[in-house]
N, C-alpha and C positions, 0 to 999 in steps of 0.2 A: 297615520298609523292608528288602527284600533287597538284599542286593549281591552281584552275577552274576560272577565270575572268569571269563573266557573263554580257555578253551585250544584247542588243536589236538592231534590226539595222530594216530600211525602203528600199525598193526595190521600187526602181518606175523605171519603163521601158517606153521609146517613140522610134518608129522608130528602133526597135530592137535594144538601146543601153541601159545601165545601168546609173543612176548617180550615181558618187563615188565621194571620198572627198578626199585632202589629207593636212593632219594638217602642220604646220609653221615646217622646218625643218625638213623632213621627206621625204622619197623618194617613200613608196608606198603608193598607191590610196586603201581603202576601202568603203565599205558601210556607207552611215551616221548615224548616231545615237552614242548609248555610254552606258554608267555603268548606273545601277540602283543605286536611292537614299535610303535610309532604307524604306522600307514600300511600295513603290512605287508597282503598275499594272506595267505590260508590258504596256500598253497602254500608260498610264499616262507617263511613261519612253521615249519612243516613242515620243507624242507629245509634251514634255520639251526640248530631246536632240536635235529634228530636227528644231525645234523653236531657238534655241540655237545657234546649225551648222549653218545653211543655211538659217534664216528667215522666213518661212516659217511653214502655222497652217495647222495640219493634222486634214483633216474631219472625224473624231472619225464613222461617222456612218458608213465608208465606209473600215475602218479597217478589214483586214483579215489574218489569218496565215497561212506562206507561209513554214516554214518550220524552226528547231533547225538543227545547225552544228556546230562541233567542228573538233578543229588543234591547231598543236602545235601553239603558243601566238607569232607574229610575232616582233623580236628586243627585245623579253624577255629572263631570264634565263631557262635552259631547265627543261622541268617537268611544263612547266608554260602554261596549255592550254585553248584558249578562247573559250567559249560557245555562238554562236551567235543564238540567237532568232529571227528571220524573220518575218516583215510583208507586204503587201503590201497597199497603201491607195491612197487617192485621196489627195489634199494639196489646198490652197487658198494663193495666194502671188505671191513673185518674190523670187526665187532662189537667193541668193547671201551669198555667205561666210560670214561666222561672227566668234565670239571666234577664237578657236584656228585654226580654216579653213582658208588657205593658197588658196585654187584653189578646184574650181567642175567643172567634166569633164564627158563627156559619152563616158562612155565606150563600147567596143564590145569583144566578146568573142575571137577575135584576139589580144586583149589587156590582156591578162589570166595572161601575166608574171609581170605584171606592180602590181596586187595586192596582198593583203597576201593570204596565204595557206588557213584559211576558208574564204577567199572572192573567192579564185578559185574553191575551192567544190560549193558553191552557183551559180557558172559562170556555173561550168559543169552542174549544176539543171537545169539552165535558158536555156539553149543550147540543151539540150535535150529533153524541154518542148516547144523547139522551140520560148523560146521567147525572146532570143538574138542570132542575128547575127553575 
């Protein structure tokens, strides 16, 4: 039996690089965001986890879906696969680590090895949409 994690995560790109996150003790870089609460929109999910992560208020109007990917659930047991939900939005703040965020870093698609397996299916998207270097 698999068992599906379902996350949401935010893509924002500058400069053809990505921001990625990577939590306290922890050696790879993902996408910011995280778990849905019971009840919760993708959206709503969205603007709590990145508020959360990184400080920072996503401007709800400028929200858009960028794409669903899944891979095996990265420093899980196996059969354990994450469902990442994608959006792209515009944000109001100062980037800076919070909770459980150790370090945000932009990344480039020569950075592919540094994160997990559905954050490099996402890289390969961005990279062939030409919108990471």
């Amino acid at each position: 039996m698999t068992t599906i994690i379902d996350k949401i995560a935010w893509i924002h790109i500058e400069n053809g690089q990505v921001l990625c996150a990577r939590s306290n003790g922890k050696d790879m870089y993902y996408l910011p965001g995280g778990k849905r609460e019971t009840g919760e929109t993708d959206e709503e999910t969205l603007v709590r986890e990145i508020e959360e992560e990184i400080s920072v208020q996503i401007k709800t109007d400028t929200v858009s879906y960028f794409g669903t990917f899944e891979a095996e659930a990265h420093g899980k047991a196996e059969g354990i696969t994450v469902k990442m939900t994608c959006y792209i939005a515009d944000y109001e703040g100062t980037l800076t680590p919070a909770s459980e965020i150790e370090e945000l870093s932009w990344l480039s698609y020569k950075d592919r090895d540094r994160v997990s397996v559905v954050t490099q299916i996402i890289f390969d998207q961005l990279h062939e949409k030409n919108l990471l270097s």
